[in-house]
N, C-alpha and C positions, 0 to 999 in steps of 0.2 A: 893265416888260417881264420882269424876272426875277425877281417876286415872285408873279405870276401864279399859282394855284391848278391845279397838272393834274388836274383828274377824268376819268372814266371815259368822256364822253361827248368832252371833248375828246379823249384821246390813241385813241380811235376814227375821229375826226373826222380826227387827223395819218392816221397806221396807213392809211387808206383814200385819203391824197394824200398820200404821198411828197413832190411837189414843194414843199411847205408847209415855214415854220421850225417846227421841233420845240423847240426851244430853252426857248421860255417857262415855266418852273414845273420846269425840269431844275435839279435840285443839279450843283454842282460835281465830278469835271471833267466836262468837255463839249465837243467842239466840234461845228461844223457849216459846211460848206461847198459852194461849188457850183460846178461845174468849165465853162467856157465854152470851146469850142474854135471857131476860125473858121480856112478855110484860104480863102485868093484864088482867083479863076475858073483861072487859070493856075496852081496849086499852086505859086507861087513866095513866098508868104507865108504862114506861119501860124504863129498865136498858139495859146496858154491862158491867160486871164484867171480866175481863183479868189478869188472874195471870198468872205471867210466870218470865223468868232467861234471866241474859244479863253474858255471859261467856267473860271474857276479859284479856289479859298478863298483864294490869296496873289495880292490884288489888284494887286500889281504883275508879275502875267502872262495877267493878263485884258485880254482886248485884242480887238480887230475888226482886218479886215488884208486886200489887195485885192494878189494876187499877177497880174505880170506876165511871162510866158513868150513870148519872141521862139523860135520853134522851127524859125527857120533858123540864127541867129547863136547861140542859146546862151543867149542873156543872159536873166536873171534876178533879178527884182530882188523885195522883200517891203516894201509898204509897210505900216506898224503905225497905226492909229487908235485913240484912248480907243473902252472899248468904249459909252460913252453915244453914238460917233457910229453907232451899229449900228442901224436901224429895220427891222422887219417885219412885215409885214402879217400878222393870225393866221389868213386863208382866202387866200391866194395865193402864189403864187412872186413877189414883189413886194419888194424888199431895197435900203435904200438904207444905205451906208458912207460919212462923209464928204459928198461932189460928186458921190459917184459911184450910178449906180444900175441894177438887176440886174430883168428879167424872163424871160417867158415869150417874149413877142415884141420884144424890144429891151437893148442894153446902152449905160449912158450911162459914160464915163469921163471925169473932171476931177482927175489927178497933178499938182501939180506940188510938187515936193520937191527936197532935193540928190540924191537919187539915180536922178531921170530924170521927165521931162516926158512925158505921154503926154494924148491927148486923142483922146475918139470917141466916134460918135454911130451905132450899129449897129441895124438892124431884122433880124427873122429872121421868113422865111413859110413856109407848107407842115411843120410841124412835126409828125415824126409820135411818138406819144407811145407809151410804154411801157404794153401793158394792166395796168389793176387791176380786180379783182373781188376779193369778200369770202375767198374760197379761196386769192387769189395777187395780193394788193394790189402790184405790182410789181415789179423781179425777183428782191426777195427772198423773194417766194412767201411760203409760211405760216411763215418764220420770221421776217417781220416782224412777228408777232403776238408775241413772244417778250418780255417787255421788259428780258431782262438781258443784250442781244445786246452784245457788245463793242463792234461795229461795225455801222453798216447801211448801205445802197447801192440806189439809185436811180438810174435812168434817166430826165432829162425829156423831150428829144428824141434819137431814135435817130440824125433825117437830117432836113437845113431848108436852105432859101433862105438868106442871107446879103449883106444890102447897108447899101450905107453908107462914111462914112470914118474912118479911124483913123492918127490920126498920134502918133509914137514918136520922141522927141529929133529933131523938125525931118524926119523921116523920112515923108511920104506913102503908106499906102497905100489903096489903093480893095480894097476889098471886093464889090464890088457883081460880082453872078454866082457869089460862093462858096457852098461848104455849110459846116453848123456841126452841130456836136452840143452835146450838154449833158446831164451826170449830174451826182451830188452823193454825199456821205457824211455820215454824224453818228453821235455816239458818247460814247464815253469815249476811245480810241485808236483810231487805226489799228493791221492787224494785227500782231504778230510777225514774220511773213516773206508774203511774198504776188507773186504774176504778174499783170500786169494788160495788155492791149492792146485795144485798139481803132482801127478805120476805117472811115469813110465814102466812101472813094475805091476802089471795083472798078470792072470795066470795065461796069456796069450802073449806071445812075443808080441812087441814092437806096437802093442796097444798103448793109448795115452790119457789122459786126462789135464785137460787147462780149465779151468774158470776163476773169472773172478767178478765179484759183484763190487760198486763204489759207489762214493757220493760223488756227481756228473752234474759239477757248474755248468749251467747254461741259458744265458742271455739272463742276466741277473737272478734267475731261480736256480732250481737244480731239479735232477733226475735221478732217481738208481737205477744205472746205466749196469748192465751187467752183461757178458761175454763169454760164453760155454763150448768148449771144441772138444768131442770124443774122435780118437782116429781108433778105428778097429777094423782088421781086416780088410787096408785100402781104401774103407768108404770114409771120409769127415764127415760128422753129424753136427749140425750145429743149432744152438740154442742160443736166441741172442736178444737183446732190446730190439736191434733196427730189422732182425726175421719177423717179428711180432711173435716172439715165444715170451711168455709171462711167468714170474713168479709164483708159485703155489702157496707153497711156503718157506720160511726163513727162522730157524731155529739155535740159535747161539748159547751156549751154556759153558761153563767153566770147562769142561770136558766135553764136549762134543760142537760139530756144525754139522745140520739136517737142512738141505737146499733141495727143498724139489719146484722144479719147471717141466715146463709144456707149453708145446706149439700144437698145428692143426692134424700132428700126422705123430707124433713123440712125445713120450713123457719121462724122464729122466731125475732120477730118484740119488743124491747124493749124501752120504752119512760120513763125515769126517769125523776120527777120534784123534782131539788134539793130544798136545808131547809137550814135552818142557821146553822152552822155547830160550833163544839168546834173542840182545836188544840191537839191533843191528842198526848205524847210518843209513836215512836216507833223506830228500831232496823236500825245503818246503822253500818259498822263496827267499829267503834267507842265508839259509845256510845249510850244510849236510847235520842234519842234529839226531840223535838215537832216539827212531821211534818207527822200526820195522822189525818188529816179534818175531823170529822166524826160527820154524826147525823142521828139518829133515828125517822127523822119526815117527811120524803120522802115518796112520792107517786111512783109507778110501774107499768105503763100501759104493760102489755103483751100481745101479739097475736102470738102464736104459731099454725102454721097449718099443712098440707100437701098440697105437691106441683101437687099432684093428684087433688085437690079439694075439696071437701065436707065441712062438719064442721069443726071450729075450734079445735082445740085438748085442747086449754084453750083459750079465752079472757076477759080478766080481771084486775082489778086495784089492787095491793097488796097496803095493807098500814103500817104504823108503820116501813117503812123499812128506812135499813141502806143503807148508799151510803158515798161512798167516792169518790174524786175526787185530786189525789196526785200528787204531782212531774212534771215531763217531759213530759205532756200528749201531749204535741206538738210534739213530734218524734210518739208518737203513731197513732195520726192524720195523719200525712204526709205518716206514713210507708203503714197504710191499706187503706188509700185514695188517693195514686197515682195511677195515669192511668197504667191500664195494657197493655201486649203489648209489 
């Protein structure tokens, strides 16, 4: 698996399916993972299950690893596997870690360790996926054509069905009637400083909310590269760096994140109220070390409009969502909030 030859024809082949392991014929460092969110019919359970591989030259930080996030109680636990128990399929979202096993339409989980017993057997229907075409193979657009990107980021499902059981230390829950999403990253690290949120839960079915804004090495400087997908009602709306949609403003406070952007045609009004967060693993090139805040009990004020007038195109409060708040957000601050000119 990691000796794998990458030519031109394969990392085409990735570049063009996002949701696919990139991994195979990657030098060291690397990782790659995939982020599984499910919330219950009742929004009174939810999870984020993240399996994924930390690729490394000092083999005793190479390793596969299948994180479990309770994102009512907090609790968080990082299970580590040798990475030879790491298998994946080289044309599908198809991942097996361990017992444990990761698709497009299903999640199987078999823990059992000293630090928590978890077991479940999850289907997900109705998936709607992230466009790719050869111009904007997904939402990182044409810089995922780039190949010295620090970081890249993929959407699999925006919004899905969710059914099934899942049980956590002796703890029952049914799934069956929730929604789930599912993105992923791969890389060399995660970034320097970065905002991330997301939700699936407004008061219109099967609407979403993805953005994230970061610090975006490139060619020895950097950018705040930032990435915005509303799905409502069939239509994607997107707000992006490489759209030429711009920061307005960028507003961070112990309790709250206020992100408004606009393009030539939208402006897109975001009010996150942050939650108590756990310290989660993730990826710098190193090692997997704790330093991804995350929690599942944020609220999402959106107002997306047109700058014509009329109705709003969504406004609305998402809930059950994720939000992070990482790293260096102070350069992020400064970069999109000085005076232009």
């Amino acid at each position: 698996m990691y000796t794998q030859r990458l030519t031109m024809p394969n990392f085409i082949q990735r570049v063009l399916n996002p949701n696919w392991y990139h991994g195979a014929g990657m030098r060291p460092p690397f990782f790659e993972g995939w982020y599984y969110k499910m919330v219950s019919a009742d929004r009174g359970e939810r999870y984020a299950i993240i399996p994924g591989i930390f690729l490394s030259n000092d083999p005793t930080r190479q390793h596969a690893f299948v994180q479990v996030f309770d994102g009512v109680s907090g609790r968080a636990t990082y299970h580590r596997y040798s990475a030879d128990q790491f298998r994946a399929a080289p044309d599908a979202l198809d991942v097996w870690i361990g017992d444990n096993h990761f698709t497009l339409d299903s999640l199987t989980l078999n823990i059992q360790d000293e630090l928590r017993s978890v077991r479940a057997n999850l289907t997900f229907v109705g998936q709607v996926p992230y466009p790719v075409s050869a111009f904007s193979p997904g939402i990182m657009g044409p810089f995922a054509w780039l190949p010295f990107m620090e970081c890249y980021h993929g959407i699999v499902s925006l919004d899905h069905g969710v059914g099934g059981l899942f049980e956590d230390d002796g703890k029952s829950v049914n799934f069956n009637g929730g929604r789930g999403y599912i993105e992923k990253d791969w890389g060399k690290s995660f970034p320097a400083g970065w905002v991330w949120m997301q939700s699936n839960h407004f008061s219109t079915l099967g609407s979403c909310l993805t953005a994230s804004i970061a610090v975006t090495p490139m060619l020895g400087g950097w950018f705040p590269g930032f990435i915005v997908g509303v799905w409502h009602e069939g239509t994607l709306h997107r707000l992006t760096t490489y759209t030429g949609a711009q920061v307005e403003k960028l507003e961070i406070t112990d309790d709250h994140v206020l992100w408004v952007t606009r393009d030539r045609s939208k402006r897109l009004e975001i009010f996150a109220t942050r939650a108590d967060t756990s310290i989660l693993p993730g990826p710098d090139r190193i090692d997997m070390e704790k330093r991804v805040p995350e929690t599942l009990k944020a609220n999402i004020q959106v107002c997306l409009t047109r700058l014509s007038g009329g109705k709003p195109i969504l406004d609305s409060t998402g809930e059950c969502a994720g939000l992070e708040v990482a790293g260096g957000v102070d350069r992020l601050l400064k970069a999109v909030n000085a005076p232009q000119g």
